[in-house]
N, C-alpha and C positions, 0 to 999 in steps of 0.2 A: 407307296405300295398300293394305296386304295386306288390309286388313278388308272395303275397296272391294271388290276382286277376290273374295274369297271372300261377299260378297253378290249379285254379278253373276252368279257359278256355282252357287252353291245353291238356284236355281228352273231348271236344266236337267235332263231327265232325267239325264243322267250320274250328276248328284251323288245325283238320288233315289233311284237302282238303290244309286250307293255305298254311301248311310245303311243300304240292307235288310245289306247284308253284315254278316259278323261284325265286319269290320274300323273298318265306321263307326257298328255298331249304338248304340255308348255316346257318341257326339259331343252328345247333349243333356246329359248328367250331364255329360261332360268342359268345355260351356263356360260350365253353370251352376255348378259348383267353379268355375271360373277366376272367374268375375264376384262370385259369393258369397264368396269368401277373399282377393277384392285389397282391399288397402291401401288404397292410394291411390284417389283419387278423378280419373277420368275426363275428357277435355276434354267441351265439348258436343258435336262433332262426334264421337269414339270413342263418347261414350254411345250415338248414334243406330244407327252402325255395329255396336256391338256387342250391342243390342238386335236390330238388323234383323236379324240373321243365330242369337240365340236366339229370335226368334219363330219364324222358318224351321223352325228345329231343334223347338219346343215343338208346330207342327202337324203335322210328319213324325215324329216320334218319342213325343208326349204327356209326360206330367210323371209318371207311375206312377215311372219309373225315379228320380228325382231322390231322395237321401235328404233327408229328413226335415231337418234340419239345416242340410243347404245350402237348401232354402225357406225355411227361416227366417230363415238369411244376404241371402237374394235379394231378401224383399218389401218390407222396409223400403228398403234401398240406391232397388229399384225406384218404390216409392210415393213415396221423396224428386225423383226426378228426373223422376217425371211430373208432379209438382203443381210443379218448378222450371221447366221446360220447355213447358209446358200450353200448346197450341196448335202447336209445331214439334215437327218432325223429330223429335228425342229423346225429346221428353215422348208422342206417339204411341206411339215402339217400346214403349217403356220401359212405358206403358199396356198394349199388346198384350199381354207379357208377364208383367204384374202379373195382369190380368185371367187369362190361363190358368192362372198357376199358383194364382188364388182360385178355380178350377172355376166362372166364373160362367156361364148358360147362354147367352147370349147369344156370348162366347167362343169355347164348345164348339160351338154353331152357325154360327158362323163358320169355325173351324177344319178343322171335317171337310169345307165346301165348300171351303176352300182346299187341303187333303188330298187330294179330290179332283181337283181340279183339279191339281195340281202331279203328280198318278199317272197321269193319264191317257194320258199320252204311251207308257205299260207296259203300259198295262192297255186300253184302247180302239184300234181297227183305226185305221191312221195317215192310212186315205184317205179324200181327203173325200168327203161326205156319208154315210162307212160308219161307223152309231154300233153296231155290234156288239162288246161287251166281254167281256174274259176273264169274269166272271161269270157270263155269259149259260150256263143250262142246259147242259152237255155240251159249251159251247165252249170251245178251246184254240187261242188264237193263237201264232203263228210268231213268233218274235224275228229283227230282223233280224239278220244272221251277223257282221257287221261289227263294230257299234258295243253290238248288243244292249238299244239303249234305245229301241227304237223298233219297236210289232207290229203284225202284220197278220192277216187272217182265211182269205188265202191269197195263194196267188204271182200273179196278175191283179192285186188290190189292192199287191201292193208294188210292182209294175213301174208301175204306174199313180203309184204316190208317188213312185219314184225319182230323178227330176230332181229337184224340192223335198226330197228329203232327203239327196241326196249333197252336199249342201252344207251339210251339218251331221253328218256320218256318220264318225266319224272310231274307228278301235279304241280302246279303254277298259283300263289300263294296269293296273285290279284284275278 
């Protein structure tokens, strides 16, 4: 059930602000050691679970960090249960995963739009139709004050968001 939970919150900005911190910055190494040095072998539902929530981690964090060792623990474990699983839930994650940590391109292409996409909530003005992003030339958005996962290009565009995001706007406890 906690694995549930922490796949539900790891595509919210919250968590995505969390991972930048110093405090979550290692959460890719910390859950490919956990998967790469366990024993035991996995239900099919945890394999899913706990792939879905290391691909999370492999497109917000990349695989540079991982030693050397633990990918080596990881691909085989991995490679077993996508070719056991092929076709569900498990055999996908467990795919996802196998696939980034072999740098294939097709992966890597995937990845950074999903990296995107899962940043954009940080990095892109929160009101619609306003696609101006921190990137943009000399631009520097506003974090909101609150929750801090959510920018704007100025105070018109947050007041203009604010109904649709006080209802997800909640302070942030790192």
């Amino acid at each position: 059930m906690a694995m549930i939970m922490i796949n539900v919150v790891c595509h919210l900005p919250y968590f995505v602000r969390f991972q930048k911190t110093p405090a979550g910055s290692d959460l890719v190494v910390l859950e490919a050691t956990r998967i790469g040095n366990a024993v035991d072998d996995p239900s099919e539902s945890e394999i899913g679970e706990i792939c879905q929530f290391l691909s999370t981690l492999l497109v917000l964090q990349g695989t540079s960090t991982i030693p050397e060792d633990i990918k080596q623990k990881l691909i085989p474990k991995l490679d077993t249960w996508r070719r056991r699983y092929d076709g569900q839930f498990p055999g996908e994650t467990s795919d996802r995963c196998y696939q980034s940590l072999k740098g294939t391109l097709e992966m890597t292409m995937m990845s950074r739009m999903m990296k995107d996409k899962l940043e954009m909530p940080l990095s892109q003005c929160g009101a619609r139709g306003c696609d101006l992003r921190a990137d943009s030339v000399g631009l520097e958005l506003k974090q909101c004050s609150r929750c801090k996962s959510a920018v704007y290009c100025g105070a018109t565009h947050q007041k203009e968001h604010w109904a649709e995001h006080k209802k997800k706007c909640y302070p942030a406890a790192f």
